[in-house]
Structure formats: structure tokens, C-alpha cells
PQR file with spaces between the fields and no chain letter, atoms N, CA, C, O and H, PARSE charges and radii, in Angstrom:
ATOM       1  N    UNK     1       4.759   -0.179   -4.883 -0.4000 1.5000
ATOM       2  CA   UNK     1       3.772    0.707   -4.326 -0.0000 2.0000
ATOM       3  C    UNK     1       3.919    0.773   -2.809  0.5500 1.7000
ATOM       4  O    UNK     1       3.915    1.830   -2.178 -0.5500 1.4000
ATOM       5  N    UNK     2       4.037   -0.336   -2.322 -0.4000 1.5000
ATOM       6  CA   UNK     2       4.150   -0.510   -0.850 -0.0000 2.0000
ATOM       7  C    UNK     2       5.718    0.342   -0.267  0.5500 1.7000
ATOM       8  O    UNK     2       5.955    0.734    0.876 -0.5500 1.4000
ATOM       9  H    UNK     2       4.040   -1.195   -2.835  0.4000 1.0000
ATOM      10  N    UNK     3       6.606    0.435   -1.500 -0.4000 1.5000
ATOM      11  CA   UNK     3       7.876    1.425   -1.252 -0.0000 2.0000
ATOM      12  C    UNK     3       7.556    2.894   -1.190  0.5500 1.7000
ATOM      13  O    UNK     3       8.238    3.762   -0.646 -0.5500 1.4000
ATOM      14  H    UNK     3       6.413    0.117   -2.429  0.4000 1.0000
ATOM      15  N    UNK     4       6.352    3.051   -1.864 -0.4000 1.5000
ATOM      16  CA   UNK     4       6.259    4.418   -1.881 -0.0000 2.0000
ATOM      17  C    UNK     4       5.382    4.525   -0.672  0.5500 1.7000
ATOM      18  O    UNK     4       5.958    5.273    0.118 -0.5500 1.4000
ATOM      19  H    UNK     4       5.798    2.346   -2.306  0.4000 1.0000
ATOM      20  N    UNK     5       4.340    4.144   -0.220 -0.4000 1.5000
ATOM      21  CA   UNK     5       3.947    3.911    1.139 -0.0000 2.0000
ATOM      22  C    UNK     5       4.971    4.707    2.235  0.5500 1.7000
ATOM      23  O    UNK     5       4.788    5.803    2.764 -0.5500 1.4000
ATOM      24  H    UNK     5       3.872    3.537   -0.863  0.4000 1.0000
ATOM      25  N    UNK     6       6.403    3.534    2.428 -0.4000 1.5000
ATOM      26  CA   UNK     6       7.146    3.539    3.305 -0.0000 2.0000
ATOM      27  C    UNK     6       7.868    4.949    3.042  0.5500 1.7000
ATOM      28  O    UNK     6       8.265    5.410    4.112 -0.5500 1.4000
ATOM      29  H    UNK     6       6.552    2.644    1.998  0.4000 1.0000
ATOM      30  N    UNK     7       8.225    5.959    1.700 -0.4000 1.5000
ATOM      31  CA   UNK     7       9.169    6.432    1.927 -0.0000 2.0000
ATOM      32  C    UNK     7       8.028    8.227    2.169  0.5500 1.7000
ATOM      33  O    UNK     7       8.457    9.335    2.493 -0.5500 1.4000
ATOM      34  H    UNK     7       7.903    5.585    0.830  0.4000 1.0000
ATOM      35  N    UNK     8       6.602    7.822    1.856 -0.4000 1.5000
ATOM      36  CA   UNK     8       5.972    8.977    2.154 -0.0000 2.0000
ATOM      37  C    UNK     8       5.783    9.059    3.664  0.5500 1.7000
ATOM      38  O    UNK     8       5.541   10.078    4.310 -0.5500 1.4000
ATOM      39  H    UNK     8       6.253    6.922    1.593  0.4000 1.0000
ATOM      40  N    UNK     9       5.934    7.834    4.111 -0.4000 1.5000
ATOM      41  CA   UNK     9       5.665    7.894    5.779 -0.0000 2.0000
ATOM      42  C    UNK     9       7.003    8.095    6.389  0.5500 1.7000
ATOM      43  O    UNK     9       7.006    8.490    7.555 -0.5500 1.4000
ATOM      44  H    UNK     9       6.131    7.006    3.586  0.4000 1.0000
ATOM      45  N    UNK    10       8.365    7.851    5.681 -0.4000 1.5000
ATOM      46  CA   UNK    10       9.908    8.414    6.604 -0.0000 2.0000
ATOM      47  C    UNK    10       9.191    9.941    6.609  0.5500 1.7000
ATOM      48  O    UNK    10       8.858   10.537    7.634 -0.5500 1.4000
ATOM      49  H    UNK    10       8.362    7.530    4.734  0.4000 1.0000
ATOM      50  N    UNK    11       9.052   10.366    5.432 -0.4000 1.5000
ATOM      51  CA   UNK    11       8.809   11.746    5.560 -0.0000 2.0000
ATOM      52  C    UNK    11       8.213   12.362    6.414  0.5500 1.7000
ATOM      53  O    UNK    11       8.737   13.271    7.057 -0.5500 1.4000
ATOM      54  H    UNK    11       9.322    9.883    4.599  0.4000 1.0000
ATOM      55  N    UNK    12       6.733   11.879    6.602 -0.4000 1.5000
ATOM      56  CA   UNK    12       5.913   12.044    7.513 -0.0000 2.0000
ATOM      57  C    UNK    12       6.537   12.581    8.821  0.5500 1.7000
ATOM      58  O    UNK    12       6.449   13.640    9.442 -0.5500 1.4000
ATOM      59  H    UNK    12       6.307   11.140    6.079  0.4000 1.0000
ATOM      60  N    UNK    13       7.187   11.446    8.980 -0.4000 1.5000
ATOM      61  CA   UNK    13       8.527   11.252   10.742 -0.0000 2.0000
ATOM      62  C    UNK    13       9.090   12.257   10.613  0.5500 1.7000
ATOM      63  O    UNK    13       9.000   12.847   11.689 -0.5500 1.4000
ATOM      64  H    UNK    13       7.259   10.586    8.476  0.4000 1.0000
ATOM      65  N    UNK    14       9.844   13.046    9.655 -0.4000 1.5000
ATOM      66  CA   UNK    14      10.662   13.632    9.371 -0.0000 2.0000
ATOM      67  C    UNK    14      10.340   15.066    9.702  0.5500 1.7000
ATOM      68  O    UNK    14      11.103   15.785   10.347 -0.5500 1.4000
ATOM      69  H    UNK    14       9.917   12.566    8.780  0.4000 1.0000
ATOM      70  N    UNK    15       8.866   15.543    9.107 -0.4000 1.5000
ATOM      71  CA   UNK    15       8.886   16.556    8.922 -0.0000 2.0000
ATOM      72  C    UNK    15       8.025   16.932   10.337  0.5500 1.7000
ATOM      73  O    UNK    15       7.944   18.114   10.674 -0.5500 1.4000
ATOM      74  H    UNK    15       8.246   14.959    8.583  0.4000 1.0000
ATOM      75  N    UNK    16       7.349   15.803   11.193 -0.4000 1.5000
ATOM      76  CA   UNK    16       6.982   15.683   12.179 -0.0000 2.0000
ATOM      77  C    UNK    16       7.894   16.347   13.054  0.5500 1.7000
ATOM      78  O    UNK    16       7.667   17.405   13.642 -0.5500 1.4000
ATOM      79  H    UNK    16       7.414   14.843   10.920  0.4000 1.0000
ATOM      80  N    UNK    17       9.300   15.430   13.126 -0.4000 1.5000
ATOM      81  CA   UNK    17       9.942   15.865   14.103 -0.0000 2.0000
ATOM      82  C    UNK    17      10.700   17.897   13.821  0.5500 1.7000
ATOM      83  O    UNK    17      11.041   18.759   14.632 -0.5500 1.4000
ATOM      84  H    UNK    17       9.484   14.571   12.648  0.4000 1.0000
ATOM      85  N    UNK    18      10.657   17.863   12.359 -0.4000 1.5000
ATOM      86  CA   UNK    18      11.208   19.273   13.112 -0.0000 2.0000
ATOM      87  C    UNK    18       9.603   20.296   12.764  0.5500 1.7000
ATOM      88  O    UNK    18       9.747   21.368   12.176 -0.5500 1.4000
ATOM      89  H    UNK    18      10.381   17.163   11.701  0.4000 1.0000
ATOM      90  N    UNK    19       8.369   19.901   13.125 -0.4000 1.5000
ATOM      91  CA   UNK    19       7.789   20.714   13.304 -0.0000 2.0000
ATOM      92  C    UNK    19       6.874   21.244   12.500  0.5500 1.7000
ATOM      93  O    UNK    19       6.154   22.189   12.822 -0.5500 1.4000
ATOM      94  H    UNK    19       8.252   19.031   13.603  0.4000 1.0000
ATOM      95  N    UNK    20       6.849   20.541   11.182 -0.4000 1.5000
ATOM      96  CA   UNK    20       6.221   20.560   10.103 -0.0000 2.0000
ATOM      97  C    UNK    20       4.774   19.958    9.769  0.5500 1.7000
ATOM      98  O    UNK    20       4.541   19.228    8.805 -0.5500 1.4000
ATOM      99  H    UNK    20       7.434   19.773   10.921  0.4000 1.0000
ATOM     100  N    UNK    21       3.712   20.441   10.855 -0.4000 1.5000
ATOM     101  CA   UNK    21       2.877   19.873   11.002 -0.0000 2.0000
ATOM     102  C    UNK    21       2.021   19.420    9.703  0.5500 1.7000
ATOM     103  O    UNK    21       1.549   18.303    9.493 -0.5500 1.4000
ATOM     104  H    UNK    21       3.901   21.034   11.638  0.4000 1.0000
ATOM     105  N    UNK    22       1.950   20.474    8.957 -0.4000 1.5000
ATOM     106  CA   UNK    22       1.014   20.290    7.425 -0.0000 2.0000
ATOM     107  C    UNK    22       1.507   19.643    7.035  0.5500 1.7000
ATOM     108  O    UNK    22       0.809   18.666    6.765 -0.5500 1.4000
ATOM     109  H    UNK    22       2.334   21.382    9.127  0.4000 1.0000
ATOM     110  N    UNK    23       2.717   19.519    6.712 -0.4000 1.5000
ATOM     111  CA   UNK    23       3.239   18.772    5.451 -0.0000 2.0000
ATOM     112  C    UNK    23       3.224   17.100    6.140  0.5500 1.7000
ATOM     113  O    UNK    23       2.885   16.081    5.539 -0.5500 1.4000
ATOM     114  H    UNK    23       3.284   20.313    6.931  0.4000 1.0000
ATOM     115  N    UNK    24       3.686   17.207    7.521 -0.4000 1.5000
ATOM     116  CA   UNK    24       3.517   15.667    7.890 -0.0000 2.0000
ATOM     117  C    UNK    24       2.409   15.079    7.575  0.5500 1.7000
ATOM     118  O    UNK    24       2.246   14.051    6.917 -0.5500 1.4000
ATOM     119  H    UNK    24       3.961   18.035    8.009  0.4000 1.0000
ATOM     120  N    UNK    25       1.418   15.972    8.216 -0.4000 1.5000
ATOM     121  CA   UNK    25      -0.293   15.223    7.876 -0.0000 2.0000
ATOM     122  C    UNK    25      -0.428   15.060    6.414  0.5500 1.7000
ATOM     123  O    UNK    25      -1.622   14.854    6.194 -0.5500 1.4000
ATOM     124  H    UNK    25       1.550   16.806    8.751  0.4000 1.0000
ATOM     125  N    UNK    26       0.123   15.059    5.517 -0.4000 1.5000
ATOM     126  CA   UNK    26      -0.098   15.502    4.047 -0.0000 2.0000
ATOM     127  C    UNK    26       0.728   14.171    3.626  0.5500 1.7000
ATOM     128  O    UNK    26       0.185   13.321    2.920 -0.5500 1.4000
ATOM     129  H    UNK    26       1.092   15.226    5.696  0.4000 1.0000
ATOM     130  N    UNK    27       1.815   14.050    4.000 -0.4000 1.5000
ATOM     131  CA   UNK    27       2.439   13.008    3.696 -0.0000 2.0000
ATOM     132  C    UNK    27       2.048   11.304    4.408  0.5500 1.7000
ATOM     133  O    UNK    27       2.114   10.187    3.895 -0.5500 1.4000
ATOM     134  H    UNK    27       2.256   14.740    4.573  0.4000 1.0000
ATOM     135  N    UNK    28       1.710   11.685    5.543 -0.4000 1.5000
ATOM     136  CA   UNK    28       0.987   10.433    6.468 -0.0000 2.0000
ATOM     137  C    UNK    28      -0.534   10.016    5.488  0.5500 1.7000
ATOM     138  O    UNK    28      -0.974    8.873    5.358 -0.5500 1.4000
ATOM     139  H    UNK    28       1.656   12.593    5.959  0.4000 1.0000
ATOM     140  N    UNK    29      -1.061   11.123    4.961 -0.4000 1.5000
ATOM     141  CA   UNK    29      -2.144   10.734    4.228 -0.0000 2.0000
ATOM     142  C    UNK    29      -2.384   10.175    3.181  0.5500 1.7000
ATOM     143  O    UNK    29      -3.389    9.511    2.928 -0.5500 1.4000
ATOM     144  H    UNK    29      -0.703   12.051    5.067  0.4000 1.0000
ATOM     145  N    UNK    30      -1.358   10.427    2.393 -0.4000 1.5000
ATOM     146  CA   UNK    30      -0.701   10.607    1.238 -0.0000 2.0000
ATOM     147  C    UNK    30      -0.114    8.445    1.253  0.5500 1.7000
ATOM     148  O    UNK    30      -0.335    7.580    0.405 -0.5500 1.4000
ATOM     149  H    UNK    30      -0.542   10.966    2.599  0.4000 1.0000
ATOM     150  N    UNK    31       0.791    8.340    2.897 -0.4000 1.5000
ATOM     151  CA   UNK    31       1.285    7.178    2.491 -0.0000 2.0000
ATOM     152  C    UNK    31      -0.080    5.674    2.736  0.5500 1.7000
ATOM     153  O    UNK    31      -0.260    4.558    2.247 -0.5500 1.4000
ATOM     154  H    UNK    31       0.970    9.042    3.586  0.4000 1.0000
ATOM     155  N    UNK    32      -0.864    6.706    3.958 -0.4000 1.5000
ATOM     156  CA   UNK    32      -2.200    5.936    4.359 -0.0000 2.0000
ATOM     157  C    UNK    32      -2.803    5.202    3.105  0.5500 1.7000
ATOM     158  O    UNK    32      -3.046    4.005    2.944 -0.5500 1.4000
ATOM     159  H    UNK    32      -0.718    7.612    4.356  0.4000 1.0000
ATOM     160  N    UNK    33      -3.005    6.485    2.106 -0.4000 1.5000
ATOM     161  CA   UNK    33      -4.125    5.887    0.964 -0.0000 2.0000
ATOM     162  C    UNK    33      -3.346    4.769   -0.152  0.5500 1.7000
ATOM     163  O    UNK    33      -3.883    3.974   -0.924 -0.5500 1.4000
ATOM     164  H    UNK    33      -2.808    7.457    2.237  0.4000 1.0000
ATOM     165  N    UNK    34      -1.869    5.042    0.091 -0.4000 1.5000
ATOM     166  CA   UNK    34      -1.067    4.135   -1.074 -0.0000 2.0000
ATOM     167  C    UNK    34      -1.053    2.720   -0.449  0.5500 1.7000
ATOM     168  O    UNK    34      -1.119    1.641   -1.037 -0.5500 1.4000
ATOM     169  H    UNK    34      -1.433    5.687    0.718  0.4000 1.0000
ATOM     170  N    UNK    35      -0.923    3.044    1.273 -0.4000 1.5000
ATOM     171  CA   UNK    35      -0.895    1.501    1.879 -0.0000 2.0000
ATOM     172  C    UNK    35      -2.493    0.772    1.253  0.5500 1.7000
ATOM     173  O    UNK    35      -2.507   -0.346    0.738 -0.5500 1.4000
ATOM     174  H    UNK    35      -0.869    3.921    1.751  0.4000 1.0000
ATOM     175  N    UNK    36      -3.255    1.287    1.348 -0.4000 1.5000
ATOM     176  CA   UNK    36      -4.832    0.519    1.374 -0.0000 2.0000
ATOM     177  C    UNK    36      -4.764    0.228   -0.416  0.5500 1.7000
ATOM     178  O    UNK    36      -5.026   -0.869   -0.911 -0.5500 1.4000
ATOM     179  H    UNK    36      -3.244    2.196    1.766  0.4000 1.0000
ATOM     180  N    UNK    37      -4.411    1.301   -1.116 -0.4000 1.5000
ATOM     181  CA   UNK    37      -4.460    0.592   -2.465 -0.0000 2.0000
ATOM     182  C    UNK    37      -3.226   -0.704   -2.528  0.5500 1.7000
ATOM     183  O    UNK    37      -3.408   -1.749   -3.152 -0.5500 1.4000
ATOM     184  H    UNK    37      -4.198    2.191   -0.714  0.4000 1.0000
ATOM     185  N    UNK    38      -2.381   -0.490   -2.006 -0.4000 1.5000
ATOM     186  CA   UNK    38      -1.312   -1.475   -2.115 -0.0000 2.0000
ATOM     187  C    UNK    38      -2.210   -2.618   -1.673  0.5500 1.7000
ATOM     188  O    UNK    38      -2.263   -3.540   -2.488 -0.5500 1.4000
ATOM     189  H    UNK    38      -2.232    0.359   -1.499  0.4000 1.0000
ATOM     190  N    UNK    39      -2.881   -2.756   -0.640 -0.4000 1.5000
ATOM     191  CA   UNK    39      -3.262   -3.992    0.386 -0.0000 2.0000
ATOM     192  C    UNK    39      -4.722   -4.506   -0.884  0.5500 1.7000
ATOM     193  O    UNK    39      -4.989   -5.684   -1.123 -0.5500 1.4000
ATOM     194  H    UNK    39      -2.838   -2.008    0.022  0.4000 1.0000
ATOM     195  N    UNK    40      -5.275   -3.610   -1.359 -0.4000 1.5000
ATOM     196  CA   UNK    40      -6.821   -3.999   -2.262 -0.0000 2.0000
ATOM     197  C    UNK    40      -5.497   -4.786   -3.398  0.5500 1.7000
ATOM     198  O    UNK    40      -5.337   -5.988   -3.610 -0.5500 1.4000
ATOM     199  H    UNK    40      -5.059   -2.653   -1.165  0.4000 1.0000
ATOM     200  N    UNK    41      -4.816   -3.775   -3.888 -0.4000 1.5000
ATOM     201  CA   UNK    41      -4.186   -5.123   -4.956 -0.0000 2.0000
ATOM     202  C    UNK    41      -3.322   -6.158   -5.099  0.5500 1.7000
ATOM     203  O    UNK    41      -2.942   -6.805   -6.075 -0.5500 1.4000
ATOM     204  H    UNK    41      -4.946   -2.799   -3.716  0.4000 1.0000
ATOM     205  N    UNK    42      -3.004   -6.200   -3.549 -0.4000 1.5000
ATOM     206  CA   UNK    42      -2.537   -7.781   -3.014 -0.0000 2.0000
ATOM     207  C    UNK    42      -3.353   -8.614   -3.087  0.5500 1.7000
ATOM     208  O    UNK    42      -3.225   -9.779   -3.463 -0.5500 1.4000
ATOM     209  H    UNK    42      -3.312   -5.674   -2.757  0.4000 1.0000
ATOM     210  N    UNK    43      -4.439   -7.961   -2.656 -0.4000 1.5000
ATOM     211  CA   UNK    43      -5.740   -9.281   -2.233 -0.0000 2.0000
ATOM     212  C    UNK    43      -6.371   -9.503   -4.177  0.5500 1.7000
ATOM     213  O    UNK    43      -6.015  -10.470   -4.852 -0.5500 1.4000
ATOM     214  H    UNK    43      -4.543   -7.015   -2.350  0.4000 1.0000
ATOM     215  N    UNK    44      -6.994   -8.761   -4.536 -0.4000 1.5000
ATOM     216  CA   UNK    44      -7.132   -9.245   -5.828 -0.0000 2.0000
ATOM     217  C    UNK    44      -6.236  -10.033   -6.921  0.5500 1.7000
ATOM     218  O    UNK    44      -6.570  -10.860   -7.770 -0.5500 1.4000
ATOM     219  H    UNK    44      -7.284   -7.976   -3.989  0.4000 1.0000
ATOM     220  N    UNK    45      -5.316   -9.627   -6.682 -0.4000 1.5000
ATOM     221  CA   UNK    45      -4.188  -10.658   -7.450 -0.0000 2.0000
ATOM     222  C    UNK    45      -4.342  -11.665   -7.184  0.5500 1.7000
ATOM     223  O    UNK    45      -4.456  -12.543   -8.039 -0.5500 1.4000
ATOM     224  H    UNK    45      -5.045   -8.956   -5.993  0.4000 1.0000
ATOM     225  N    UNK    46      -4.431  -12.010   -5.254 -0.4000 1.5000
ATOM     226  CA   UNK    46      -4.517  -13.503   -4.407 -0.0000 2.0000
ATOM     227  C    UNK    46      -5.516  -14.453   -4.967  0.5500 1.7000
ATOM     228  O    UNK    46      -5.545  -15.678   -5.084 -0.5500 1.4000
ATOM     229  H    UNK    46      -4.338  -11.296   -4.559  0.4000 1.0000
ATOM     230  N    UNK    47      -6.520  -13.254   -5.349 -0.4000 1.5000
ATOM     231  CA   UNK    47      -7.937  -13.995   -5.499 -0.0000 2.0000
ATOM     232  C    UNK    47      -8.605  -14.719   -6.862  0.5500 1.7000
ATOM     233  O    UNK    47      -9.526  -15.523   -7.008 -0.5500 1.4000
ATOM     234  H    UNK    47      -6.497  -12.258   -5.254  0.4000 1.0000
ATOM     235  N    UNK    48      -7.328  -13.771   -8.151 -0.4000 1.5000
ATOM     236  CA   UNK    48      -7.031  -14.116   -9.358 -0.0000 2.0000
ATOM     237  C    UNK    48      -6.241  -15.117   -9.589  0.5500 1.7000
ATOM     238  O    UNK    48      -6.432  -15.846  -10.561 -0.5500 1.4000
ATOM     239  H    UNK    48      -6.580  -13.118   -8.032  0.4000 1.0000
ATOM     240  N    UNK    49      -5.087  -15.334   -8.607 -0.4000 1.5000
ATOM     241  CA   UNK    49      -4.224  -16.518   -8.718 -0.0000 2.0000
ATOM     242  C    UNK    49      -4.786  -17.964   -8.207  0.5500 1.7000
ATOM     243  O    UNK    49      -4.570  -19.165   -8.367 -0.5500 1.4000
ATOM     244  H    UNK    49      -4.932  -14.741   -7.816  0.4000 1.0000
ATOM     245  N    UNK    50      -5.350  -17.384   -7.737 -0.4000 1.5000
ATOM     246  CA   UNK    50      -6.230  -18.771   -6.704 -0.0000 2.0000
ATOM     247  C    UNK    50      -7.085  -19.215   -7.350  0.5500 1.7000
ATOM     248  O    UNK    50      -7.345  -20.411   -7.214 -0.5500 1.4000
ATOM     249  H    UNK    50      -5.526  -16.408   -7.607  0.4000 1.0000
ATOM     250  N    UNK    51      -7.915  -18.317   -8.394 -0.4000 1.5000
ATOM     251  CA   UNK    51      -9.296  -18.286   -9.486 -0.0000 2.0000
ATOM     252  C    UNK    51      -8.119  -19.463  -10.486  0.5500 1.7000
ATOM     253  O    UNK    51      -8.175  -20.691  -10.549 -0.5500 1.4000
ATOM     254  H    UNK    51      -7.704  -17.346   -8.505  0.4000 1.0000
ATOM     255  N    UNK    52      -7.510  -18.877  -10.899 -0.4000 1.5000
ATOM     256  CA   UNK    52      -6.509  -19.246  -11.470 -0.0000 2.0000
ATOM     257  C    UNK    52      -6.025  -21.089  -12.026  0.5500 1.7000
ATOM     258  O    UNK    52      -6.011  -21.782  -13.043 -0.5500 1.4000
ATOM     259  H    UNK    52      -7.464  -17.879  -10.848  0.4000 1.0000
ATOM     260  N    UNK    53      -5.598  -21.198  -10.150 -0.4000 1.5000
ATOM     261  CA   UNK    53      -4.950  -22.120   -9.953 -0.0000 2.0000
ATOM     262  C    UNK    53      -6.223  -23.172   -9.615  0.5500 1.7000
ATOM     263  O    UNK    53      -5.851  -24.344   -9.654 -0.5500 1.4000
ATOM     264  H    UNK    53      -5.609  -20.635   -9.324  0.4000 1.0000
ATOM     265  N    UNK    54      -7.641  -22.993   -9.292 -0.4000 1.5000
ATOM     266  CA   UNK    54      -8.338  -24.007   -9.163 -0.0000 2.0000
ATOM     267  C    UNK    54      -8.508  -24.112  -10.239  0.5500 1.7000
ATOM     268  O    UNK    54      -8.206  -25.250  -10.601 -0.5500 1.4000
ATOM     269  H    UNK    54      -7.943  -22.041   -9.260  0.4000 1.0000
ATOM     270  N    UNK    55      -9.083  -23.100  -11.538 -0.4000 1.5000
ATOM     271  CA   UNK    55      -9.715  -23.548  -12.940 -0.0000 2.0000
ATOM     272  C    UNK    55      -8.158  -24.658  -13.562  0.5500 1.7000
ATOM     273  O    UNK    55      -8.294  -25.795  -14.015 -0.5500 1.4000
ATOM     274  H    UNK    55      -9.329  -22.176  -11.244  0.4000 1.0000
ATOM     275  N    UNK    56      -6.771  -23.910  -13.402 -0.4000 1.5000
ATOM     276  CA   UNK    56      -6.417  -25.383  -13.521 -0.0000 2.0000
ATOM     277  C    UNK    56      -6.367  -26.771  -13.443  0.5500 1.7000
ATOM     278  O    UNK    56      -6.520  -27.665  -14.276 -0.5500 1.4000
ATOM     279  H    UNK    56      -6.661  -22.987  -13.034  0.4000 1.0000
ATOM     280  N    UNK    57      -6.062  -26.742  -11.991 -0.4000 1.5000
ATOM     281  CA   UNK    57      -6.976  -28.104  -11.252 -0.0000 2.0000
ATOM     282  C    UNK    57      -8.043  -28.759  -11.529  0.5500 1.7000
ATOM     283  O    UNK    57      -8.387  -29.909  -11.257 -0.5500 1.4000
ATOM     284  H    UNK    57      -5.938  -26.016  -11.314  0.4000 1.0000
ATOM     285  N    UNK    58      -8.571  -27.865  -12.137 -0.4000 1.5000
ATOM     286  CA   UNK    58     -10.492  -29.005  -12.636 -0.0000 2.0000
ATOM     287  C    UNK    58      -9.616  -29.136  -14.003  0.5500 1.7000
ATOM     288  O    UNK    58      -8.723  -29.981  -13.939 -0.5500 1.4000
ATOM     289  H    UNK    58      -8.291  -26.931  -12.358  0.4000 1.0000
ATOM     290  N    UNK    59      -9.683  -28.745  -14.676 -0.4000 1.5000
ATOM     291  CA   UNK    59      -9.007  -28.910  -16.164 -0.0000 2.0000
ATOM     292  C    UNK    59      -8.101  -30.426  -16.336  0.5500 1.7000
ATOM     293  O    UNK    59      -8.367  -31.315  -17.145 -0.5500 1.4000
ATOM     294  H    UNK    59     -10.408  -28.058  -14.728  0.4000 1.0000
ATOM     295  N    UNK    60      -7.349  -30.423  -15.668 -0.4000 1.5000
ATOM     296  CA   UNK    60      -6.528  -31.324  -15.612 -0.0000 2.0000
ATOM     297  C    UNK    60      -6.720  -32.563  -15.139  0.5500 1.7000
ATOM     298  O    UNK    60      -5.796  -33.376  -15.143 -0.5500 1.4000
ATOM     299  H    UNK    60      -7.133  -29.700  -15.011  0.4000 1.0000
């Protein structure tokens, strides 16, 4: 997810530089909202593995 992030934001650059104002903003937005979902399901995983790894720890 975080790849698709990066390759909606080359674009972004891309279409920036020759002038392509809509489509840049479209794609910058586009990679904005994939970064923040990418970053919410880093942290929940973290918070599942960690949930995780203490209920082991008492168990044992």
C-alpha cells in the first residue's frame, strides 16, 4: 500500500512538472489518503501484535 502511495506521488511530480495541474492535485490526493490508510494499518497491526504478545506472556 505504502508502494502505491509512492508511485501515485512520482506521478504527482511528474505531471506537476510538465504542467498538469489537475491531474497532479488528483494524484497528490489520491497518494495523501493511501499514505494515512497505510500509517492507521501499521499502527493497528502494532497494537494487535503487542495485544498479542503480552496475552502470551501472562499465559506462560
Amino acid at each position: 500500500m505504502l508502494g502505491y502511495a509512492l508511485i501515485f506521488f512520482v506521478i504527482a511530480i511528474i505531471a506537476a512538472v510538465f504542467g498538469f495541474g489537475g491531474i497532479a492535485a488528483s494524484a497528490a490526493a489520491v497518494a495523501k489518503i493511501l499514505f494515512w490508510v497505510f500509517l492507521a494499518v501499521a499502527l493497528v497491526t502494532l497494537v494487535i501484535d503487542l495485544a498479542g504478545s503480552a496475552r502470551r506472556a501472562l499465559s506462560s
